[in-house]
Structures are given as C-alpha cells and as structure tokens.
C-alpha positions in Angstrom: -103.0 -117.8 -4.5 -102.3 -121.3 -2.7 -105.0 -120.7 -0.2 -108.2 -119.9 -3.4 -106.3 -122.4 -6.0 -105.8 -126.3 -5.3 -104.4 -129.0 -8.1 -105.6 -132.5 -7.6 -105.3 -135.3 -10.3 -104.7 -132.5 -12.9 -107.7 -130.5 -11.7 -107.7 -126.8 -10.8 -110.0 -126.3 -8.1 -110.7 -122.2 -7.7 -114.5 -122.0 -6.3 -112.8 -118.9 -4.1 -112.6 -117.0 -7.2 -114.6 -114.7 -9.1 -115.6 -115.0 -12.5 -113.0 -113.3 -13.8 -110.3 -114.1 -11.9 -111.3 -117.8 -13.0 -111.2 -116.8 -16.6 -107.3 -115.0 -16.1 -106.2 -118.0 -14.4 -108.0 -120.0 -17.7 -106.2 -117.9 -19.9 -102.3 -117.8 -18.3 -102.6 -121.7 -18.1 -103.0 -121.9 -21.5 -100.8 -119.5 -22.5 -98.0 -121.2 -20.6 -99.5 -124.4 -21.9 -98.2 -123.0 -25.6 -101.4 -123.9 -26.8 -101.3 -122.9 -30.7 -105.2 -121.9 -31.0 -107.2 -120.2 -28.6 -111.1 -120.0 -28.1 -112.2 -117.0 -25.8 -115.8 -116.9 -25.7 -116.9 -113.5 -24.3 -113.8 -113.4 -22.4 -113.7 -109.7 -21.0 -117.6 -110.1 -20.5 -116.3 -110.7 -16.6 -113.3 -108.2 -16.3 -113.5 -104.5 -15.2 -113.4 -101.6 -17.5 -109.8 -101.3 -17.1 -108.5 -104.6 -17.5 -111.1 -104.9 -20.0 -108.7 -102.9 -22.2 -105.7 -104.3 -21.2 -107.0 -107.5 -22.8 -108.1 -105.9 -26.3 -105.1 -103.2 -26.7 -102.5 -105.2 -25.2 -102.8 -109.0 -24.1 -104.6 -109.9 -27.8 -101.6 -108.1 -29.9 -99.1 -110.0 -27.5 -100.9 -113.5 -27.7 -101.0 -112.9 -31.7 -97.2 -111.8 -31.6 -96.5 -114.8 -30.2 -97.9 -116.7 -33.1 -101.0 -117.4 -31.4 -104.9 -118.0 -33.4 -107.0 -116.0 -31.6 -111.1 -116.9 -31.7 -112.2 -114.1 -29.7 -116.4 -114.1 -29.1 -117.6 -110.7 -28.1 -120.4 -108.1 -28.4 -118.3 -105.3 -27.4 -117.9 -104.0 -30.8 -116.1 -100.9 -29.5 -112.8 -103.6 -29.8 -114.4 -105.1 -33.1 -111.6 -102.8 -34.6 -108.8 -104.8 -33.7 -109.4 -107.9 -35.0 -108.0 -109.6 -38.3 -111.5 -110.8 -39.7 -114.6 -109.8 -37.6 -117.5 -112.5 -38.0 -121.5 -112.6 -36.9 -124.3 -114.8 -37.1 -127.1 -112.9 -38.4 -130.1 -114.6 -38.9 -128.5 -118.0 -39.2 -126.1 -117.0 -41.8 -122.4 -116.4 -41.0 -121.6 -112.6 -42.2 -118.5 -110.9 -42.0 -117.7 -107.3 -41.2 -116.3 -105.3 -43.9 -114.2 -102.5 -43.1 -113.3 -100.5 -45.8 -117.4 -99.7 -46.6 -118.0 -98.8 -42.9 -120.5 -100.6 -40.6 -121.7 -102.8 -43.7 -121.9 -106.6 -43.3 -121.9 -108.7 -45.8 -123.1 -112.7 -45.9 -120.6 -115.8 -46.2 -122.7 -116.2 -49.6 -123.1 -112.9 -51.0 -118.8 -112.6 -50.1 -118.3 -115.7 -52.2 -120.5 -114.2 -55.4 -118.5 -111.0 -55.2 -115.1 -112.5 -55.3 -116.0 -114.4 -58.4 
C-alpha cells in the first residue's frame, strides 16, 4: 500500500488507485476516525458486484452496529431494502418510501397531512 498511498501535511495522496479502491480507503479512515455520521454518496457505484454486497449485507449492518448514522445515496434499489427510512427527490419534492404499501412513495407533505 506504501508504494500507491503517501501522507503529507495530513493529506492522503492515492492517484495510483482506482476509483474504488479510493473510496474503501475514504471509508476505513473514517471509520477508524470514529466519525459519528457518515455521508456515502453512491458509494458502491465504483465497487464490483461482489464487494458491492459485502457493503449493503454486511459493512452497513456493522457500521450501524457500531452506533454509526448512515446517509447512504444510491440508485441501486435492489439494497433499498435494508435501510431504516429510504428517501427520493421526485420532482423537487423530498418523498419517502413506504414499505408496508409496496413500491408506493409518498411526499414529505402528503406524510405530514396523514399523520395528523
């Protein structure tokens, strides 16, 4: 790793790696970092099938485990699944997912009329 990875003045330097590799790196510094929140926008987008999965079956239940806020920004809605609260912009308006109706989204607004 010492010959694609440098540190200088608190800088990672990793232009020898790929896209993904950059974003595992990305990710196990701030896990070891202990940051509280995380922000993963289209994470996977860059990793192979395999690990892909790894990261939605096994690496997201661990990080959230551990106490960790998740944001997770995907389109892969095979993983939608798995998350706590699943959230879209559609059409400028924030919706969320609601799973006990099936594939039926609902807006921020029309969520706020029906709870009262």
């Amino acid at each position: 790793m010492a010959h694609k990875v440098s540190v200088g003045a608190g800088v990672l330097s990793d232009t020898r790696l790929s896209q993904g590799q950059r974003k595992r790196l990305a990710l196990l510094l701030a896990w070891a970092e202990q940051r509280p929140i995380l922000l993963l926008d289209e994470w996977a987008a860059d990793q192979d099938p395999g690990f892909r999965h790894f990261f939605y079956e096994h690496l997201l239940p661990e990080l959230r485990a551990a106490g960790k806020t998740i944001v997770a920004v995907s389109h892969d809605d095979r993983y939608f699944h798995l998350a706590d609260r699943v959230l879209k912009l559609d059409g400028g308006q924030l919706a969320e997912y609601d799973g006990d109706t099936g594939l039926a989204w609902r807006t921020a607004h029309a969520r706020a009329q029906a709870l009262g």
